[in-house]
N, C-alpha and C positions, 0 to 999 in steps of 0.2 A: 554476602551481598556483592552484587557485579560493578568492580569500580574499573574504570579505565583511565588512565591519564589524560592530559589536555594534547598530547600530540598524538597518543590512539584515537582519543575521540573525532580529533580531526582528520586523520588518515581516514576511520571510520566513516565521517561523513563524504570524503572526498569515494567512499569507494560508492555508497549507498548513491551519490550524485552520477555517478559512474552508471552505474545499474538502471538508474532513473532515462537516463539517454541511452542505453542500448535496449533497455525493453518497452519504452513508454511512447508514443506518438505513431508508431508501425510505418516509421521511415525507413525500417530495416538499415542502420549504418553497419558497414562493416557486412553487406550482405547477410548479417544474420538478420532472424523473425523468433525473437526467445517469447512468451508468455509476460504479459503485464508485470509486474512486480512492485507497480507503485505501493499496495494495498501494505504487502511485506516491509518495504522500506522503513514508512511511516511508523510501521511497529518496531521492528528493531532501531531504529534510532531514538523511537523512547523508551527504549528499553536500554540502552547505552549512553546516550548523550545526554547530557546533564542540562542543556541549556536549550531554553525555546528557541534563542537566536537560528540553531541549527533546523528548526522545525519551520519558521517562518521562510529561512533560505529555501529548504527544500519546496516550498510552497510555488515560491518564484522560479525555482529550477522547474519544475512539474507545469506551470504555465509556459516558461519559456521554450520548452522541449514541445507543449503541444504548437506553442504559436509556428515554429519551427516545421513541425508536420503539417501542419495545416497549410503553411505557407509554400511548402514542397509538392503538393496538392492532393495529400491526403483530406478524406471526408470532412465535411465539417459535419456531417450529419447531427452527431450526439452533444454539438454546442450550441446551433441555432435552433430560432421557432420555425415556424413553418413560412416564415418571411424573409426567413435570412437572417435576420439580425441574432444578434448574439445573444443567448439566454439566458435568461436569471439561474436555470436550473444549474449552470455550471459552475456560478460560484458556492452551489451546495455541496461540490468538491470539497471545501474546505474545510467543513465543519465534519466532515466526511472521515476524511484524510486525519484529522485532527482527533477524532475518535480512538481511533488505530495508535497516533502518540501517547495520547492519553491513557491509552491501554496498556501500551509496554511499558509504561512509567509505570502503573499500579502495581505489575506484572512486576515489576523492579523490585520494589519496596518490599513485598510478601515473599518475593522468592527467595528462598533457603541453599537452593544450588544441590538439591535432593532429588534423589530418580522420582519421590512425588509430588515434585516440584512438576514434572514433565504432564501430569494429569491436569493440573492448575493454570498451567500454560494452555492446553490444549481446550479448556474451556472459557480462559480467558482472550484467545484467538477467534475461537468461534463465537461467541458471541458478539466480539467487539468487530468482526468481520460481516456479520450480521446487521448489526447497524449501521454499519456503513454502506453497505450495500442497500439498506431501504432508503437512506440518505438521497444518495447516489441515484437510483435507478428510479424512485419515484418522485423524487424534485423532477427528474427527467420526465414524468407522465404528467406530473399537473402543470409544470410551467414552459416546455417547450412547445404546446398548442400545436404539437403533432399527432395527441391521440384525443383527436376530438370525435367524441360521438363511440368512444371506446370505454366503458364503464371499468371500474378499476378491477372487480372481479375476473372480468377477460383479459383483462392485462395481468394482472397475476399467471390467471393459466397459461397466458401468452408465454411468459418470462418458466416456468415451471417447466413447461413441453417444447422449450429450444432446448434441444440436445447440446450436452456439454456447458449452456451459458451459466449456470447457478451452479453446476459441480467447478467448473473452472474456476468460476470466483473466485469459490474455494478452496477448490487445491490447488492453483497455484502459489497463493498465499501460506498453505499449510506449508506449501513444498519448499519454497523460497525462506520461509522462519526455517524451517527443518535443517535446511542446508546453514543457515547461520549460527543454531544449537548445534551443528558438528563441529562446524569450524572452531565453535569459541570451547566447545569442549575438546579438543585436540590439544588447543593453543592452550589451554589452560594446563591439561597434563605434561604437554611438553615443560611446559613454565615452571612447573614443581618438578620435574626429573632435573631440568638443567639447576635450578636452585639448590638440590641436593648435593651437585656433583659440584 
């Protein structure tokens, strides 16, 4: 079972808050434009941190990194209605996002730390990435009263036939866990050689 200390967890979540402001709001800091990673984050920290505390932080980081974009004057497109004002749809981020916690928590508890542990991950990813994403993308079509007069079927194949938008979703998210399952499988072997020695 994956245990970490209270001051890994914490370096852990300082880095995941890290990750959250260089890939999240597309203010590009640091001159970079890396690929979202919120969706990853939210998983790997329940898949690691033991305490919601660190789940509700990130919530507030993730706001404050968009208010931050937004205020730099990136789009606001995908938070307001078609008035302006700010929309309900956004705080379906949360339950969104919280999906994805909730996932690598489950993800936790079952996992064995087995090569077919990697299979269980892998469809525990996808699916719970899945739901967030309907979350996500369709609070966005019924409450930001920007797709009026747009039937939900057309909007599906809207969302289907944008090249890269539904694969990105996805692998970025696959790619971003991916790269945390090497790290922590690294760190782990390292941690049993140096134990030995």
């Amino acid at each position: 079972m994956i245990q970490l200390t209270r001051v890994q967890q914490t370096l852990l979540f300082v880095g995941l808050v890290a990750i959250l402001f260089i890939t999240r709001g597309h203010h590009a800091p640091l001159g970079l434009t890396l690929p979202d990673a919120t969706l990853a984050t939210f998983f790997i920290g329940g898949v690691f941190l033991r305490s919601s505390i660190y789940m509700i932080g990130m919530f507030i980081i993730a706001g404050l990194v968009d208010y931050l974009a937004f205020s730099s004057g990136v789009s606001t497109f995908c938070i307001t209605t078609a008035t302006g004002s700010i929309s309900v749809s956004y705080l379906f981020l949360i339950p969104a996002y919280a999906v994805m916690w909730f996932a690598g928590e489950w993800f936790r508890k079952i996992n064995r730390e087995k090569l077919s542990s990697l299979g269980i991950l892998g469809l525990v990813l996808f699916s719970s990435t899945l739901i967030a994403f309907i979350i996500s993308d369709y609070s966005f079509y019924f409450f930001s009263g920007k797709f009026d007069g747009v039937n939900l079927n057309d909007y599906t194949q809207k969302i289907i036939s944008v090249p890269g938008y539904l694969s990105g979703y996805f692998g970025y998210t696959f790619l971003y866990v991916s790269l945390a399952v090497l790290i922590y499988t690294i760190s782990t072997k390292l941690h049993k050689v140096k134990s030995k020695a």
